[in-house]
C-alpha positions in Angstrom: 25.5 -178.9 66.0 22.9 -179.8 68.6 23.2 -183.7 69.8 19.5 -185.7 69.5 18.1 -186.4 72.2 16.3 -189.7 72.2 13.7 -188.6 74.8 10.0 -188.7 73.8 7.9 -186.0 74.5 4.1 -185.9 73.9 2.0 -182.9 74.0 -1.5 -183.0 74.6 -3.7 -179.9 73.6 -7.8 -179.5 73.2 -6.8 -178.2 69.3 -4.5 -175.7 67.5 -7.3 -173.5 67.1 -7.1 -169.2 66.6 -5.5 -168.6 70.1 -2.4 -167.2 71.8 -2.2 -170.6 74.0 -2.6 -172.5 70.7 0.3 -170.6 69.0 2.4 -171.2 72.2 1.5 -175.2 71.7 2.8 -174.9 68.2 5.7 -172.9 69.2 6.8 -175.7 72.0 6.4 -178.3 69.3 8.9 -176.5 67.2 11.4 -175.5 69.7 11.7 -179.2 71.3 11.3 -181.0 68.0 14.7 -178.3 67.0 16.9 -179.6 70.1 16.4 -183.3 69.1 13.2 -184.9 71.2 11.0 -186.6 69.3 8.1 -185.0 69.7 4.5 -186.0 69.2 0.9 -184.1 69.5 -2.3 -185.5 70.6 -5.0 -183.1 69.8 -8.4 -183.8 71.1 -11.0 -181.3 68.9 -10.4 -181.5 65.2 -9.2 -177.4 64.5 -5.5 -177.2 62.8 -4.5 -173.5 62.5 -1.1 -173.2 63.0 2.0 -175.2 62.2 3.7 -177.6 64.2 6.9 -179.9 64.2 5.4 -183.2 65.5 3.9 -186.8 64.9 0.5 -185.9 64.9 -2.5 -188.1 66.5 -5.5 -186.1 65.9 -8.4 -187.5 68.1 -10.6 -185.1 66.8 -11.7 -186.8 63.7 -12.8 -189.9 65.5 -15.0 -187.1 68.0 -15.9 -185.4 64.3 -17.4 -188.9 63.0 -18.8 -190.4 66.2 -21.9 -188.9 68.4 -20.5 -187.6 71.4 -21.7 -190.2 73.5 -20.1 -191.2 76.9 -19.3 -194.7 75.1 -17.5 -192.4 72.2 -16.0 -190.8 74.3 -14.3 -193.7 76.4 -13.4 -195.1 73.5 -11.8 -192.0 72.3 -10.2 -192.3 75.8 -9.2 -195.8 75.5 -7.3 -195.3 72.3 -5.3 -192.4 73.5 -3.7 -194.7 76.5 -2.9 -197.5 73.9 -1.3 -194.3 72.2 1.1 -193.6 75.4 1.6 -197.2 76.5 2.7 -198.1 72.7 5.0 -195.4 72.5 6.7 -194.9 76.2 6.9 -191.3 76.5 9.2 -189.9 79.1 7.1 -187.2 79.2 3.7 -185.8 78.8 3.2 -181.8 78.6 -0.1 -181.4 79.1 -1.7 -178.3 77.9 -5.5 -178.6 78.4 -7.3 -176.1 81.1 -7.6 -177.9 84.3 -11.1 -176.8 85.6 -12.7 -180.2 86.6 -11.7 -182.3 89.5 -13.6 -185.3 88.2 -11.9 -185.0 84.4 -8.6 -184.6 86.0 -9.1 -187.1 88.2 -9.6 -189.5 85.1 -7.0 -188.1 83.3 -4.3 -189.3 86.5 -5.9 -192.2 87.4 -6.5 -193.9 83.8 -4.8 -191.8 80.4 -1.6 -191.0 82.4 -1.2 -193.7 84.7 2.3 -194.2 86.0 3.3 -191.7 83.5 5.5 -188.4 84.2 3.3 -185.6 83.3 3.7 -181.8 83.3 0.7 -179.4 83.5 1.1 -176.2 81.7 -1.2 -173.3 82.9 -2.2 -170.4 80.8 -4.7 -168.6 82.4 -4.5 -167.0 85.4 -8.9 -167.6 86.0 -8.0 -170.3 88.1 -10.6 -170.2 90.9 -10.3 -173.7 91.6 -7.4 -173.4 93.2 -8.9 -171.1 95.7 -11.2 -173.1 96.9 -10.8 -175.0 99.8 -12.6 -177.8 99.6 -10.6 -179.4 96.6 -7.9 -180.2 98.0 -7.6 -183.3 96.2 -7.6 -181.2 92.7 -4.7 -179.5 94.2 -2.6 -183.1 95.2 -3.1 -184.1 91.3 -0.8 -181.3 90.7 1.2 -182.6 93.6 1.9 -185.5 92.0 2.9 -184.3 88.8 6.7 -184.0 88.0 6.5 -180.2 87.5 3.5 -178.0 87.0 4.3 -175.2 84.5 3.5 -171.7 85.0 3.1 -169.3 81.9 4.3 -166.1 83.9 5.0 -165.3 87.3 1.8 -164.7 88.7 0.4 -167.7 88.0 3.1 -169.5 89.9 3.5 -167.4 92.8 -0.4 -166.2 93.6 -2.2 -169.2 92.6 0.2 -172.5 92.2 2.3 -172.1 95.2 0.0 -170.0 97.3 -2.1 -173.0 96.7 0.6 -175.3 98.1 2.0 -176.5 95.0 5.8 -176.3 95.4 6.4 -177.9 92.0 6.0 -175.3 90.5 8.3 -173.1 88.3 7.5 -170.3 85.3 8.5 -171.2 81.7 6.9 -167.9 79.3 5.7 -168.4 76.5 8.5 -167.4 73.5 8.9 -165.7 70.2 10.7 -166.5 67.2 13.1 -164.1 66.4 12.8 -165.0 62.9 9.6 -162.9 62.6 12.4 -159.8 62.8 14.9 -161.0 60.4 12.5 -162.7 57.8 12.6 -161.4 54.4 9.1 -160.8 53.8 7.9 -157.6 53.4 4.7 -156.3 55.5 2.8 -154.7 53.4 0.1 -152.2 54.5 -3.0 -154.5 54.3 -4.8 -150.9 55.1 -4.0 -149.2 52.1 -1.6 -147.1 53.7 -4.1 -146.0 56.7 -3.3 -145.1 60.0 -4.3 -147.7 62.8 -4.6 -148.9 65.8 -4.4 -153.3 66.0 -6.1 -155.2 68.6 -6.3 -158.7 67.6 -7.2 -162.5 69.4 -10.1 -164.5 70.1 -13.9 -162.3 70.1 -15.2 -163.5 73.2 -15.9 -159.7 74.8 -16.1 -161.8 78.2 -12.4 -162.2 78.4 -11.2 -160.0 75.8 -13.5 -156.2 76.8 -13.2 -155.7 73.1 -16.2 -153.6 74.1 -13.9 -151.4 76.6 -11.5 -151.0 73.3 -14.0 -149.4 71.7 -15.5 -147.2 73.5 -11.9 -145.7 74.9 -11.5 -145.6 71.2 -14.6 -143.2 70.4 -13.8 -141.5 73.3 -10.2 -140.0 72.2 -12.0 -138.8 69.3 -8.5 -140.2 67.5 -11.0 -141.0 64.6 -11.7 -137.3 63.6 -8.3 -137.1 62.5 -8.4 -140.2 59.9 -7.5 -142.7 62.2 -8.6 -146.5 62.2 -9.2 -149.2 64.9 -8.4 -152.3 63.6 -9.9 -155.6 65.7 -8.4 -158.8 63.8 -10.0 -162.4 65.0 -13.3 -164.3 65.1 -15.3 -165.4 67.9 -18.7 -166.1 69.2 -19.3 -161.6 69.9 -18.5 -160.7 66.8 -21.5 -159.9 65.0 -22.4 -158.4 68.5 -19.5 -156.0 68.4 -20.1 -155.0 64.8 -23.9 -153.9 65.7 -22.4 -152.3 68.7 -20.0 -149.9 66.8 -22.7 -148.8 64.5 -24.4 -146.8 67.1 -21.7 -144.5 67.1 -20.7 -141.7 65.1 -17.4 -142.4 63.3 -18.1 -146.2 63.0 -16.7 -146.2 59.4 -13.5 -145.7 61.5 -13.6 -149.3 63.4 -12.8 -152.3 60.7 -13.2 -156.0 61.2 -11.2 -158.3 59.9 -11.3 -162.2 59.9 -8.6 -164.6 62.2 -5.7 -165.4 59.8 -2.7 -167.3 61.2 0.1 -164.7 60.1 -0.9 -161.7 61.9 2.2 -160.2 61.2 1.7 -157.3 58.2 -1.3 -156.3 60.3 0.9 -156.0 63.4 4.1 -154.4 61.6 1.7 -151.7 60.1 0.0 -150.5 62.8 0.9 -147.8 65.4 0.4 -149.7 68.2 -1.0 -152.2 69.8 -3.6 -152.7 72.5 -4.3 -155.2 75.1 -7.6 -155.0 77.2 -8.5 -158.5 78.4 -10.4 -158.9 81.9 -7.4 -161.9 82.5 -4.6 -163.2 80.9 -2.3 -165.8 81.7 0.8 -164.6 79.4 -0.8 -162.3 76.5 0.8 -163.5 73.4 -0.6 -161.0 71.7 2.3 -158.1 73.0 5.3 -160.7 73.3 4.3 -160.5 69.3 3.4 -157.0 68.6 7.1 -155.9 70.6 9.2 -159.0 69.1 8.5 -156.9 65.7 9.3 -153.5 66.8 5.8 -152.6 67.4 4.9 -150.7 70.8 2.2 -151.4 73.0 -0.5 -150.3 75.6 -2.4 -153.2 77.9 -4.6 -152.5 80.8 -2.3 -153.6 84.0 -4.5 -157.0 84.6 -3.1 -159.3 86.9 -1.1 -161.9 84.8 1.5 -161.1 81.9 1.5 -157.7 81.0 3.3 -155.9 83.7 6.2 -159.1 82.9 6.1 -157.9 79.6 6.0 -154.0 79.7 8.4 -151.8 81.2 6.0 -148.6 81.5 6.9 -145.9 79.3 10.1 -147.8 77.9 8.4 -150.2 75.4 4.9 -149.2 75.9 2.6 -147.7 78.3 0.5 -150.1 81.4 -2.6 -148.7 82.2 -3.6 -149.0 85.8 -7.1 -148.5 85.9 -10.3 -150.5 83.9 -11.0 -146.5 83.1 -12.7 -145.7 79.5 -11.0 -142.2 79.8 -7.7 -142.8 81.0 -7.2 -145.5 78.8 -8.6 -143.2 75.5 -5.9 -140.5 77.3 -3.3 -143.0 77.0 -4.0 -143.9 73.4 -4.1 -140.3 72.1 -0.4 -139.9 74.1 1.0 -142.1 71.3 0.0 -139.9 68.7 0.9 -136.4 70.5 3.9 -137.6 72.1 6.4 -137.9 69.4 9.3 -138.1 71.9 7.5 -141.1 73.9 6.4 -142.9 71.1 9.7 -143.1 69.4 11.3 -144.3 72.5 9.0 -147.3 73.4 9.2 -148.0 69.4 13.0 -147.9 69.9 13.2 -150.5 72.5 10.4 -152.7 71.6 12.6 -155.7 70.1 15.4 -155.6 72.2 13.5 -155.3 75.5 11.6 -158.8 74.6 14.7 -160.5 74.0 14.7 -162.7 77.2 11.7 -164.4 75.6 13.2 -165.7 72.6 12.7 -169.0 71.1 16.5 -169.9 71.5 16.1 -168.8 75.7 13.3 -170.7 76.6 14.4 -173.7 75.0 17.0 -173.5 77.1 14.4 -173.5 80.5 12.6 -176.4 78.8 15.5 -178.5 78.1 16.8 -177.7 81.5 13.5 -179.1 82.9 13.2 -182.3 81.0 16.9 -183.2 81.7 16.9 -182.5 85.7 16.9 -185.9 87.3 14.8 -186.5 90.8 
């Protein structure tokens, strides 16, 4: 039996909204709370979608009932420190996207003042830290006790090739529980055949637009075959009226964000990645944790630490509506292929289980300076 450890922890994310960062915040919750830290959660935006193991301060409903006035928000602000000084966290773990010097600035200099704080980076859109000129964004990170890096890239190519030594990579896990759990995945299709791509609709980030039209373009449709998109998101509507222009539209379904994507991803044949950027996709640690193969576009961050080519799905090199529609069709006439990747899909995500990354987080929290 685990021994508890008395060490407090406090997470800070913007919410637990419908995202693969958000699910990762739960996750971390969970897999700290399980090895005996007692663990809290300070969410700033009101939006609960996913489950957590954690004393929960929700700032969000004072930012719900207030206008969202500078003197709100200060006050908002001001409450949160009384939060940390009452409780004397060892450490906070802060989740939020770092992508203003000023807010940062106010964040080290006031809310987390002579506290030890860890940053956690998801994305791997970090321009900032290219830029020259803000330095001083990068010596906040400096002066953190470790900055947290959701997959290689991020540490190597924008952490430490900004000068940010303190720097290591803890991925975001799965919980092998979603393989042995009882619960049978039932078809939510009817029995159809599909294709899944599911996350947050913002065709900025996610090319859902790309999807569809390497979709229409393997013609995988004329032989009674579904594209699935599963989320919500400010292009939806947009993406709807998009599909409509194209014959075969009956073939692309919507459905709405729901918290257990799993029968979706269980009963599908595969499924696809084809963000612009990524900082650890989520979205295929799930699909292959499950058995379920996979085929991303090879963008910088996450996939290509997540695929093995071939062996548990396929990485497409090139942002190419035709390769990528060639590449989707190889699944269905490629019975030898398929089978493989389907046969290793599990096993080859195993490094990324719950139980193994709680081991790189309490090895983190326990190293002494």
């Amino acid at each position: 039996m685990l021994k508890t450890n008395k060490k407090k922890i406090c997470i800070v994310a913007i919410s637990l909204s419908k995202g693969g960062a958000e699910r990762s915040v739960s996750m971390l919750t969970r897999m700290l709370a399980k090895i005996g830290y007692d663990v809290h959660l300070v969410i700033l935006t009101n939006q609960i979608f996913y489950s957590y193991s954690a004393t929960l301060y929700n700032l969000g409903i004072s930012k719900d009932s207030n206008d969202d006035t500078i003197f709100s928000r200060l006050k908002r602000f001001k409450k949160f420190r009384e939060y940390l000084k009452i409780h004397k966290f060892d450490f906070i773990i802060d989740h939020r996207p770092k992508n203003n010097y000023y807010r940062e600035l106010f964040y080290k200099k006031f809310v987390y003042k002579n506290l030890k704080t860890i940053y956690v980076l998801h994305s791997s859109n970090q321009v900032l830290y290219k830029n020259d000129k803000l330095n001083k964004f990068i010596k906040i990170h400096k002066n953190n006790y470790s900055n947290i890096a959701v997959s290689n890239y991020i540490e190597h190519d924008i952490l430490k090739a900004s000068g940010i030594e303190n720097s290591t990579t803890i991925y975001n896990a799965y919980d092998p529980k979603w393989i042995e759990s009882d619960e049978i995945y039932e078809n939510p299709l009817n029995g159809k055949t599909y294709i899944l791509s599911y996350g947050r609709i913002v065709d900025s980030i996610k090319d859902f637009r790309f999807l569809i039209d390497a979709f229409f373009e393997s013609k995988l449709w004329k032989k009674n075959i579904y594209l699935v998109i599963l989320g919500d998101g400010k292009d939806k509507d947009a993406l709807i009226s998009y599909v409509e222009g194209f014959e075969g539209s009956n073939f692309v379904l919507f459905y709405p964000f729901t918290s257990n994507p799993f029968p979706y991803i269980y009963n599908s044949k595969f499924v696809t990645l084809t963000s612009r950027y990524e900082g650890f996709p989520m979205v295929l640690l799930e699909s292959l944790s499950i058995g379920i193969p996979v085929i991303s576009l090879d963008i910088k961050s996450g996939p290509n630490e997540i695929i093995i080519h071939k062996e548990n799905g396929l990485l497409v090199s090139a942002r190419n509506i035709e390769i990528f529609a060639k590449a989707m069709s190889s699944f269905f006439e490629d019975k030898i292929l398929y089978n493989h990747c389907k046969n290793n899909a599990s096993t080859s995500v195993e490094k990324f289980s719950i139980e193994k990354i709680s081991l790189e987080w309490e090895k983190l929290l326990k190293h002494e300076e």
